[in-house]
N, C-alpha and C positions, 0 to 999 in steps of 0.2 A: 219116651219111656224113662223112669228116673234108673239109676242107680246107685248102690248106697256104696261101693267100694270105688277104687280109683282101678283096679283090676278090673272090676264089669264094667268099667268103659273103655280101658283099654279092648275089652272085647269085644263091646259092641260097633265101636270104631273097625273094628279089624271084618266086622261081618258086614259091615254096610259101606265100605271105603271100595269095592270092589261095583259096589253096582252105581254110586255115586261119580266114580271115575271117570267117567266118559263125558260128564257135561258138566262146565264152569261152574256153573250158579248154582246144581245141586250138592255139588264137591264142597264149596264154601257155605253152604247153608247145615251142612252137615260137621262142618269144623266149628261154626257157632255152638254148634247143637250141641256137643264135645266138649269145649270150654265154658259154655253155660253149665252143662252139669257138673265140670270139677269146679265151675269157680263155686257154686252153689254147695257143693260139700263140702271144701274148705272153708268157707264162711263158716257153715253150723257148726265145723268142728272147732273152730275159734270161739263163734258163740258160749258151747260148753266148756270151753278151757276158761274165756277169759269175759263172758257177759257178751252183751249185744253192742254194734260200735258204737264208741262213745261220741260221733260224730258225722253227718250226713257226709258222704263220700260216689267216687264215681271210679270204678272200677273202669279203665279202658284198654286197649288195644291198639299196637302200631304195628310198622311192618304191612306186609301182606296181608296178616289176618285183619289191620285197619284199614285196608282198602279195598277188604272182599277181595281179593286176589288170591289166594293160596292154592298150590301144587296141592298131589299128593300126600308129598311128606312137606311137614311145614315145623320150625323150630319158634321159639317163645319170645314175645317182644309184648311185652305190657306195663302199665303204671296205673299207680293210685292219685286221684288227689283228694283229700279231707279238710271240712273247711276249718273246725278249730284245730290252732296252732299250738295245740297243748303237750307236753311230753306222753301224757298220756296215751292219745291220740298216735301219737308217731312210733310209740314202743307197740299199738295193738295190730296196725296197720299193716307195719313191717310186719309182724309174727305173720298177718292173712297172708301179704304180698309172700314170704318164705313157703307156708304151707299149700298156697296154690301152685308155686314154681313149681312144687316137690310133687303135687297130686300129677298137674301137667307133664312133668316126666314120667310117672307111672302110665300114666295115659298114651304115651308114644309120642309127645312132644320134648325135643331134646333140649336141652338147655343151651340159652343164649351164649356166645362165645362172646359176645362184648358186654355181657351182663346186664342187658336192657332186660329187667324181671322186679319185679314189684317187690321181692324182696330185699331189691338194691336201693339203699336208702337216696341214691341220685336220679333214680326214677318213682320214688313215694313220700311224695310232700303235701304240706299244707297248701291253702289256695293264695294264701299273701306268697309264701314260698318258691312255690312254680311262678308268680310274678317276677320277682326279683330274679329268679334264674332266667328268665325271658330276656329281663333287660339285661343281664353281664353276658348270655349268647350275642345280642342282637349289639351291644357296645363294643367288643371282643372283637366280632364278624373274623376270627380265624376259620381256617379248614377244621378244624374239629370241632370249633362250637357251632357252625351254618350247619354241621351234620346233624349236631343231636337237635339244634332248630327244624331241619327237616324231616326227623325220624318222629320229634313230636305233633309237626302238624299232621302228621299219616295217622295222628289219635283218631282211634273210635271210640266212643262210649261207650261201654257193653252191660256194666250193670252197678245199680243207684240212679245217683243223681245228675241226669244228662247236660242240663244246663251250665253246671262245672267246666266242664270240657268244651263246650260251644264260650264260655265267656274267655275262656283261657285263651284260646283261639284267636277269636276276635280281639282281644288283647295285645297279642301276636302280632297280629298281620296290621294294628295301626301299631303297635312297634316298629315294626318294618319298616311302611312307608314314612314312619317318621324322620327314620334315622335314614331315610333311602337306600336300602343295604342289597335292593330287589337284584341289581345288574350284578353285584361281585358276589349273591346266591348264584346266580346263571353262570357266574364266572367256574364255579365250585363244579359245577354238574357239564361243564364244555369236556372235559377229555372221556370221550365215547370210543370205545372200540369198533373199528369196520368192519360190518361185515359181507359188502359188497366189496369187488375189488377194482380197479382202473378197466379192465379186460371185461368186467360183470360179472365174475364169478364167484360161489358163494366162498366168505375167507372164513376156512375151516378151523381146528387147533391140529399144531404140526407135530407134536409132541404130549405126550403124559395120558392118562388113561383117556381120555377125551378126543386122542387124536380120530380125525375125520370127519368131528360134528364142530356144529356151532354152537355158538356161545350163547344164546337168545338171551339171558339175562342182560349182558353187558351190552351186544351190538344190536336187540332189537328191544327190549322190554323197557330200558332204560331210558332210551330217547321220549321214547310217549310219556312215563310215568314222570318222568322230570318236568317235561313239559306243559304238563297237564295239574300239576301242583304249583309249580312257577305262577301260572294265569291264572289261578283260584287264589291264590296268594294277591294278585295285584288286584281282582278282581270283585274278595271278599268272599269268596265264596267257601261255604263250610263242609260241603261234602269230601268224603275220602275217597271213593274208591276213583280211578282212571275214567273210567266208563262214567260215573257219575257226574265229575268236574267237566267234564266234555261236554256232557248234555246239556249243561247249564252257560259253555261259553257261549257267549257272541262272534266269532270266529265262521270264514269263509270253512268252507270244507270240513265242518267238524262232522258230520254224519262220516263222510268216507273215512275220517280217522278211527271213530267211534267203528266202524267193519273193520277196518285192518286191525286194531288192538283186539277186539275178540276175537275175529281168527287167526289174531296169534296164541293168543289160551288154548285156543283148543290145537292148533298145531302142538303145543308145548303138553297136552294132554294125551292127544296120540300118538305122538311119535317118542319121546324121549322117552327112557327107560325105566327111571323111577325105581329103582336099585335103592337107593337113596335121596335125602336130601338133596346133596350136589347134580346126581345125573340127571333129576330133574332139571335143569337147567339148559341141556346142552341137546341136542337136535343130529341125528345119527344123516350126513346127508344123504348116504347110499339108503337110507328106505325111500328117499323121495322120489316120485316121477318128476320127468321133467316142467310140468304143468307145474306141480308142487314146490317145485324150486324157482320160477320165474315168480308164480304169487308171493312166496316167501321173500325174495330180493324185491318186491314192490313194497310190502308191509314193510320193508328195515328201508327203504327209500323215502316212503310216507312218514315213517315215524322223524329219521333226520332232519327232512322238511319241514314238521310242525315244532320240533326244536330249535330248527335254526331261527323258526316266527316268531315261539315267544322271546327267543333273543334280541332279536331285531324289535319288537312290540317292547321291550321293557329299555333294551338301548336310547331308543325312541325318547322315552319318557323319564330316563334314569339323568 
């Protein structure tokens, strides 16, 4: 169903977030559904202010919302890219990439704290331009250029011209192995938080409002997600989400990984609180039974196992 305000979707998100809640795939089929209709009413409203783009373009998506992953509550991570490199182009682009951030917060999406939003002129570029910034990440290989390198390959496409973002990509990843940069990426993504202990028991937070859950972002979601972008990167493979790179590896035991990463979504769907943003994250251990809590310390087992693989697989090769 369309809507013409940034207010009636914020409402309708708010009337359908409740029943979508309980299951993965209908939760993020429903946050497309959301960001399709703001990014579609910011467009037109640009349209009328300033004509139709003066340039084939591909509106996309990182983060979670680029891997089909998202909570609940989920905050803004997206970029443009356009293929002429004209001023023209770059002044109308940012205006959409600004007017969408803005609808997208009226919408119950909050804004990015490291400014990854379309209206930030270092995430909305021409397509030579996203080139060159590929190669001074991938030349650079610091801890903060490998990051915004791997917050882009988490791009989706989501609307325009899809093939933009599939070439960028691919562009990407023989940067990579050109420049060999695969093992000191895996280097980037090695300090993982425990969340099993030496004794086996779950390593809670001992302090701050979070005290007595876990951290599932940091000590169980991160090992898969890293992992599973790692070996699509060496692999070439262009899908985003966790679950999808997975199905496409060649890799011993990927089905059992592929079960442990989804029932960690939904462990992360039932049980955390979703308060906000953040408490999504964190995992109350006192709801769990003890069944609950043994499967849980197997998935954050499984997941450091298929981490420590593609480490070992890219060491390998590196």
């Amino acid at each position: 169903m369309k809507h013409d305000t940034y207010s009636a979707i914020a409402e309708y998100k708010k009337i359908h977030m409740t029943k979508a809640s309980n299951d993965h795939f209908q939760l993020n089929q429903l946050h497309d559904n959301i960001i399709k209709q703001v990014f579609e009413l910011s467009l037109n409203a640009i349209i009328e202010l300033n004509g139709p783009p003066p340039s084939p373009f591909s509106f996309f998506v990182m983060g979670s919302a680029g891997r089909f992953e998202q909570s609940i509550w989920s905050d803004q991570d997206h970029g443009i890219i356009y293929v002429d490199p004209t001023h023209e182009a770059k002044a109308y682009f940012l205006a959409l990439g600004k007017e969408v951030s803005k609808g997208l917060f009226q919408a119950g999406y909050p804004y990015c704290d490291g400014g990854v939003m379309s209206g930030n002129p270092f995430w909305c570029k021409a397509q030579s331009e996203w080139e060159r910034q590929i190669l001074n990440w991938t030349a650079e290989a610091s801890w903060e250029s490998l990051r915004y390198l791997l917050i882009f390959i988490d791009g989706r496409s989501f609307y325009g011209l899809d093939p933009l973002m599939e070439q960028l990509k691919t562009f990407a990843y023989q940067t990579v192995q050109k420049e060999q940069i695969l093992p000191r990426i895996y280097k980037n993504t090695l300090h993982l938080k425990k969340g099993v202990g030496v004794l086996g028991q779950i390593l809670v937070e001992t302090h701050g409002v979070h005290t007595g859950s876990l951290n599932l972002k940091e000590t169980a979601l991160f090992p898969y997600i890293n992992a599973a972008r790692l070996l699509a990167m060496k692999e070439n493979i262009l899908e985003t989400s966790t679950l999808a790179r997975l199905d496409k590896l060649q890799i011993h035991d990927k089905d059992l990984y592929k079960t442990m990463f989804l029932k960690l979504l939904n462990y992360r769907l039932q049980f955390a609180s979703h308060t906000d943003y953040e408490s999504g994250h964190y995992l109350p251990a006192d709801k769990l039974t003890k069944e609950q809590k043994n499967e849980v310390k197997e998935i954050i087992r499984n997941g450091v196992a298929l981490h420590q693989y593609a480490g070992k697989l890219i060491d390998k090769e590196g």
